[in-house]
Backbone as a printed PyTorch tensor [residue, N CA C, xyz], in Angstrom:
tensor([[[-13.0560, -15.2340, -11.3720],
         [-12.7240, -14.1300, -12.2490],
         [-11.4240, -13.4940, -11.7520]],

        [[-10.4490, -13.3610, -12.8020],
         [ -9.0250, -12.5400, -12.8410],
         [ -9.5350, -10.8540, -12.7800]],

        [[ -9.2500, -10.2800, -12.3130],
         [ -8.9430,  -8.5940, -12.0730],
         [ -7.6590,  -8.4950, -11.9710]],

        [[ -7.1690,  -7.3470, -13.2340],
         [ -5.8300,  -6.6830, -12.9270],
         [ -5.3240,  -5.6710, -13.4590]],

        [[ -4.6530,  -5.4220, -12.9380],
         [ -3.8890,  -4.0080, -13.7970],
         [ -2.6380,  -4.0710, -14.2680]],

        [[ -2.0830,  -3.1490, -15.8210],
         [ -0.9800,  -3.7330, -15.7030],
         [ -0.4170,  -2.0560, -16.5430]],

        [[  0.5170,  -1.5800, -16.6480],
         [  1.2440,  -0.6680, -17.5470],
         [  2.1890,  -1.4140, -18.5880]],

        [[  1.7270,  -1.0990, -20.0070],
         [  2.4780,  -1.9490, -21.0460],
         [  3.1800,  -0.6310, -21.3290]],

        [[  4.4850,  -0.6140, -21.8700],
         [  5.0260,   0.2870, -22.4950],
         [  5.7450,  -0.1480, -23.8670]],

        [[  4.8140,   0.7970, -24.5180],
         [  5.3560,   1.0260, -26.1430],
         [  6.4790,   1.4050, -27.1330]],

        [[  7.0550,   0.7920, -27.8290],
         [  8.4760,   1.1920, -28.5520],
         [  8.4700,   2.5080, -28.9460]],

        [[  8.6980,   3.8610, -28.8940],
         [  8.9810,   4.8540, -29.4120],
         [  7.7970,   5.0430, -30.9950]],

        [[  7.0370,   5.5430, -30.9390],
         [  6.1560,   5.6430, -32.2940],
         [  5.1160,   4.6130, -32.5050]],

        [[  5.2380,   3.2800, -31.5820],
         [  4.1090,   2.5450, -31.9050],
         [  3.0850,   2.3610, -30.5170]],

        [[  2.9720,   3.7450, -29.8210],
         [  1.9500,   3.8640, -28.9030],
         [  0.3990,   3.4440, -29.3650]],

        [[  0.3870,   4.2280, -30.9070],
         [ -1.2730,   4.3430, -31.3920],
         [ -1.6220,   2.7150, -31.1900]],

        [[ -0.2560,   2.1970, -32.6540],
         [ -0.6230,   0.7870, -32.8160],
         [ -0.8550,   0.0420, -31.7200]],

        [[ -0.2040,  -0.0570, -30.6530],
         [ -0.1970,  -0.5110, -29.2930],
         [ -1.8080,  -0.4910, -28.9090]],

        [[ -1.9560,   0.4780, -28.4140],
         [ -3.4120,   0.8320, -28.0660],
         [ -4.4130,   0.4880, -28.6360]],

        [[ -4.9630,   0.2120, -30.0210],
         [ -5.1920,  -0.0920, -30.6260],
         [ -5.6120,  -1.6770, -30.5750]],

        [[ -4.1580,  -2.1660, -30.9330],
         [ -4.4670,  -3.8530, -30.2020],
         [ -4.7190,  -4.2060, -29.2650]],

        [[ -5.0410,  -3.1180, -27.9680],
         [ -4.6400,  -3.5750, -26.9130],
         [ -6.5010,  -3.3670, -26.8700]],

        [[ -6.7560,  -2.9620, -27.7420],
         [ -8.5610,  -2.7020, -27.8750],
         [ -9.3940,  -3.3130, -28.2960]],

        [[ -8.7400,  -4.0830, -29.0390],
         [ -8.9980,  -5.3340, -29.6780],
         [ -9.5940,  -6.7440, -29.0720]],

        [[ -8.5480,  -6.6510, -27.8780],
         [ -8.4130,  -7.7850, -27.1050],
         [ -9.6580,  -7.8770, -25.9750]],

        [[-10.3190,  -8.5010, -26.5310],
         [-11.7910,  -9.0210, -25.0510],
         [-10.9400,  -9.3870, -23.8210]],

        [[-11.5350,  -8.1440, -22.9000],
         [-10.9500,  -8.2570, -21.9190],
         [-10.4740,  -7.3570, -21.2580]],

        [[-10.0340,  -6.6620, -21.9370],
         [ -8.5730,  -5.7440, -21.9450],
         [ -9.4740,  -4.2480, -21.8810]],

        [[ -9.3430,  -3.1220, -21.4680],
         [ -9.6480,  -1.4930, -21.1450],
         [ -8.3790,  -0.9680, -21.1690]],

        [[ -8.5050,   0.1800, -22.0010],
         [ -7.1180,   0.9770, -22.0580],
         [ -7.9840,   2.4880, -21.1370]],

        [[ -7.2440,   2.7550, -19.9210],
         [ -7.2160,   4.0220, -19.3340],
         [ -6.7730,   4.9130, -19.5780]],

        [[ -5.1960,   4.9720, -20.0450],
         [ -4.4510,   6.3210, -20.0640],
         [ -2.8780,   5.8180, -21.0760]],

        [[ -2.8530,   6.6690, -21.6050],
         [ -1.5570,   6.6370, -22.8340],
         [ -0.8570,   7.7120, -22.3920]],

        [[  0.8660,   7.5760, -22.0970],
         [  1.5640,   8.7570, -21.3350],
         [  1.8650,   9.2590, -22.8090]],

        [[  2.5280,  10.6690, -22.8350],
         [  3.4900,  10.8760, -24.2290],
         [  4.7430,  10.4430, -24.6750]],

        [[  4.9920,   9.0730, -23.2760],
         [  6.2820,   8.6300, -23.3490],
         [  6.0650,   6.8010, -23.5700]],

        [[  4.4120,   6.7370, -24.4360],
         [  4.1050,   4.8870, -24.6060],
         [  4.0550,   4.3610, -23.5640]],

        [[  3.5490,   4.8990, -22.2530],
         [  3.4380,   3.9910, -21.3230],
         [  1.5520,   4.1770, -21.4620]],

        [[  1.1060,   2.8670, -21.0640],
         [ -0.5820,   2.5310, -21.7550],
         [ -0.5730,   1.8770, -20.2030]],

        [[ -1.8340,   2.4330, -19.1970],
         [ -1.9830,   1.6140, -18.2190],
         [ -3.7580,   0.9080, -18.8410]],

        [[ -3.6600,  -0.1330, -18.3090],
         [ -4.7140,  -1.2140, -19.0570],
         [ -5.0000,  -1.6510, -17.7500]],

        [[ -6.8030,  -2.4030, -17.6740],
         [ -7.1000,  -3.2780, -16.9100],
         [ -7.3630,  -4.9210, -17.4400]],

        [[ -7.3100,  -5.6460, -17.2810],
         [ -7.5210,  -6.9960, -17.9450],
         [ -8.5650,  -8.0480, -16.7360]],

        [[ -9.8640,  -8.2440, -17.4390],
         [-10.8440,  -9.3070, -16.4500],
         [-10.5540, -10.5870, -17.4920]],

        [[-10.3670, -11.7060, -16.7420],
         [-10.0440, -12.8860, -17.1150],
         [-11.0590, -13.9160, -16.4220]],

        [[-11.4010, -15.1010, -16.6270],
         [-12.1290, -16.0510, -16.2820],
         [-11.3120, -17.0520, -15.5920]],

        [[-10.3410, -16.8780, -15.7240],
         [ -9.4250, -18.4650, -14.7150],
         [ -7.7830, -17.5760, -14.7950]],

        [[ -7.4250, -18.1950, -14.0990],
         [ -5.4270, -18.2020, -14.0670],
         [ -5.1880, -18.4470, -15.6680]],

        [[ -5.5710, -19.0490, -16.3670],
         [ -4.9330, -19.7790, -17.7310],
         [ -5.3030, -18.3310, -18.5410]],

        [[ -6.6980, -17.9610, -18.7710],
         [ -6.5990, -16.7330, -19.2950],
         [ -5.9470, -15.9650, -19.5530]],

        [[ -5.8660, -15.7050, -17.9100],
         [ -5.3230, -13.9610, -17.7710],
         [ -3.4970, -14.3570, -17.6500]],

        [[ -2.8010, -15.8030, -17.7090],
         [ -1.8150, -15.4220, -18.1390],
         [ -1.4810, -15.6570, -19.8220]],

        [[ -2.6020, -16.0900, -20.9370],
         [ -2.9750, -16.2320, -21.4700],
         [ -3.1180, -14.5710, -22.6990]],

        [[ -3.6480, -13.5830, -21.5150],
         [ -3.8960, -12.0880, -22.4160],
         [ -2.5700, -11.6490, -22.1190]],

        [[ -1.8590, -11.6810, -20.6540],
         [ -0.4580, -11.0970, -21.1080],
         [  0.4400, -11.6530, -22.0480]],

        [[  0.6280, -13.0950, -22.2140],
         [  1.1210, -13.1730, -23.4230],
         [  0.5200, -12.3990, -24.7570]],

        [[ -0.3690, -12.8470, -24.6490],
         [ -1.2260, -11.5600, -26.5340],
         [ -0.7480, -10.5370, -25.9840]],

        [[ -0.7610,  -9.5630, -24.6280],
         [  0.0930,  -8.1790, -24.9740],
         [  1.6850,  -7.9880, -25.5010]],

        [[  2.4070,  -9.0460, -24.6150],
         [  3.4800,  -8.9300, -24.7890],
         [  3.9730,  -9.4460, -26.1630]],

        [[  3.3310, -10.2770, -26.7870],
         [  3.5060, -10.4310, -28.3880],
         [  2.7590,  -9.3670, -29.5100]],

        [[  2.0980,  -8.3270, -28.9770],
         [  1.7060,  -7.5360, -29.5620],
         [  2.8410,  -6.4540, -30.4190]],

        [[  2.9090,  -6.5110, -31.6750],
         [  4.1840,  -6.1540, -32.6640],
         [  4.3920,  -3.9340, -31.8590]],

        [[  5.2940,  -3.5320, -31.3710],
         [  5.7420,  -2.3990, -30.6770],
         [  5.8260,  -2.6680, -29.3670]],

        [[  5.1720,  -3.2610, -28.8190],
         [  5.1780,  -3.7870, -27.3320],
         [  6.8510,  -4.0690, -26.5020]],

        [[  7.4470,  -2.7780, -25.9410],
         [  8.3660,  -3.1370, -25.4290],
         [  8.5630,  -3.6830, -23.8910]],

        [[  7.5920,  -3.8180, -23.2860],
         [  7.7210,  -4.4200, -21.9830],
         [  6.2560,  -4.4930, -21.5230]],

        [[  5.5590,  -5.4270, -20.1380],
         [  4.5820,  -5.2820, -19.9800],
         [  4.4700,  -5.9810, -18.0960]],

        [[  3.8290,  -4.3190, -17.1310],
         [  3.9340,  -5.3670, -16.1230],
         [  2.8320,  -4.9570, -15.3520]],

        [[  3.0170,  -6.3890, -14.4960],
         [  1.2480,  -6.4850, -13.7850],
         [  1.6270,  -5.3720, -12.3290]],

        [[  0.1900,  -4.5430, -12.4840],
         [  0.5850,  -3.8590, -11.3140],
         [ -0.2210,  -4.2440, -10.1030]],

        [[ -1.5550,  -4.8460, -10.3620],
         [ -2.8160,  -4.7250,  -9.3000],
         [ -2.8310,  -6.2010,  -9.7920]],

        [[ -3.3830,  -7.1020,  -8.7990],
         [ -4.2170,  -8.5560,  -9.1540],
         [ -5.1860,  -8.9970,  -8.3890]],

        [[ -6.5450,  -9.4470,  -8.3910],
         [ -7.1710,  -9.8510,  -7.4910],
         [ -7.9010, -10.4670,  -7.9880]],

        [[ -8.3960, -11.6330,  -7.4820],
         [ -9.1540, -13.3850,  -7.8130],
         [-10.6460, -13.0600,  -7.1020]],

        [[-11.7260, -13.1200,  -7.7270],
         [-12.6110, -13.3230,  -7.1210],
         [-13.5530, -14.5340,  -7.4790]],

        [[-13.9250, -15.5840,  -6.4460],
         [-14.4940, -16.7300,  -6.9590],
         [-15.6770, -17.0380,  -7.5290]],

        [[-16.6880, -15.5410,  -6.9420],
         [-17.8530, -15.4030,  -6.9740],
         [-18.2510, -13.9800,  -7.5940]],

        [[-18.0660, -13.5020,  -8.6590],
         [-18.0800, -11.7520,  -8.3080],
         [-19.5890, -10.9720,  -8.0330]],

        [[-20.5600, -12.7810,  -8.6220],
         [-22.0620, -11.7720,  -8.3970],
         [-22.2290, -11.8250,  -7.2930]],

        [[-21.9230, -12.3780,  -6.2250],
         [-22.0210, -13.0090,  -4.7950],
         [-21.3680, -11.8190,  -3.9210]],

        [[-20.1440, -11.3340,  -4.3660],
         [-18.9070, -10.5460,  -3.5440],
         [-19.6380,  -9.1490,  -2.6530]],

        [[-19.3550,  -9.5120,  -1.6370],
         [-19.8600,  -8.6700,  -0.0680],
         [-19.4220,  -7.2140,  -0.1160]],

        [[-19.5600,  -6.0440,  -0.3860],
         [-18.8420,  -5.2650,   0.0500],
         [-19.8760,  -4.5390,   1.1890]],

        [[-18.8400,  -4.5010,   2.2430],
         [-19.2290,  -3.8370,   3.3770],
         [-19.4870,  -2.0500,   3.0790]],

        [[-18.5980,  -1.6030,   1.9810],
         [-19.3660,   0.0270,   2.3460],
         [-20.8330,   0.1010,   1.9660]],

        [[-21.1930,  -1.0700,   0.7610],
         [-22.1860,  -0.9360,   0.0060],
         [-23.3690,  -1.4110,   1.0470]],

        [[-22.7970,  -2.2330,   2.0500],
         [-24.0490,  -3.0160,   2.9390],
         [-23.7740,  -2.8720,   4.4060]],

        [[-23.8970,  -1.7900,   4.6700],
         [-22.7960,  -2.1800,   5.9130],
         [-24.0060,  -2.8420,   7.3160]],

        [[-25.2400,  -2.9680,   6.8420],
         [-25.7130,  -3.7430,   8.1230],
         [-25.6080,  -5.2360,   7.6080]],

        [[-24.4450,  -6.0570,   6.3180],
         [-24.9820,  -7.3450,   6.0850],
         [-23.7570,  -7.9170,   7.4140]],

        [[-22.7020,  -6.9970,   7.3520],
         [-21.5970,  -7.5550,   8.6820],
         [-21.0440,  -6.3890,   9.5280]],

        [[-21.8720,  -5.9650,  10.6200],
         [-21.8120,  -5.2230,  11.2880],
         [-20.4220,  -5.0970,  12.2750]],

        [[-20.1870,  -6.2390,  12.4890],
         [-19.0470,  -6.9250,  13.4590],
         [-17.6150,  -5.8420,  12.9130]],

        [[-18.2270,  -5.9030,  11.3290],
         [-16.5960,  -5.5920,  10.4830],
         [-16.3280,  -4.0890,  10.3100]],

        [[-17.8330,  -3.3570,  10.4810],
         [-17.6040,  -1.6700,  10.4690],
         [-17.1220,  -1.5140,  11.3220]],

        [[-17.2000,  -1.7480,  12.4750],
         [-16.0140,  -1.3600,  14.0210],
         [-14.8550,  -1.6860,  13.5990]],

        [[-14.2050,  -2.7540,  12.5110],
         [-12.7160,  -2.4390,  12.6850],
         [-12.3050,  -1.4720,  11.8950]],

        [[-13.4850,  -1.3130,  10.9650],
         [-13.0640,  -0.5320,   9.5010],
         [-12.7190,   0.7630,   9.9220]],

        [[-13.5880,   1.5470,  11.0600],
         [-13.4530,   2.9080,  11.7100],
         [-12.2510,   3.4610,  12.3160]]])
């Protein structure tokens, strides 16, 4: 699974439309719309091909003046994925460095 973040920014007047499509898109979460068309979005993808796959659909999205990735992270397993704050006796070894 793809995790990412990205800020698309909108042509002058086509923020709504922007947002909008950008709601459309399985996958895709719109967080926050500035008053200046900047839309920060998260995008979960299933492989590399996907998720470069939805930035193209943003960036062909009709007002869409630019679009860039800010956060990315691959996880292979996500039902599997360890987090130590959530467990911290499953790897004890790793809270001593975390401190």
């Amino acid at each position: 699974m793809n995790i990412s973040s990205a800020i698309v920014h909108a042509r002058p007047g086509h923020a709504q439309a922007v947002q909008a499509g950008l709601a459309e898109m399985a996958g895709v979460e719109v967080h926050a719309v500035s008053p200046e068309g900047k839309i920060i979005v998260t995008i979960e993808t299933e492989d590399d091909g996907s998720n470069v796959a939805a930035y193209e659909r943003i960036g062909a999205l009709d007002g869409v003046m630019s679009s860039a990735m800010v956060y990315h992270q691959t996880e292979s397993d996500p039902e599997n994925e360890v987090s130590v704050e959530a467990s911290p006796q499953v790897m004890p070894q790793l809270q001593g460095d975390l401190k």
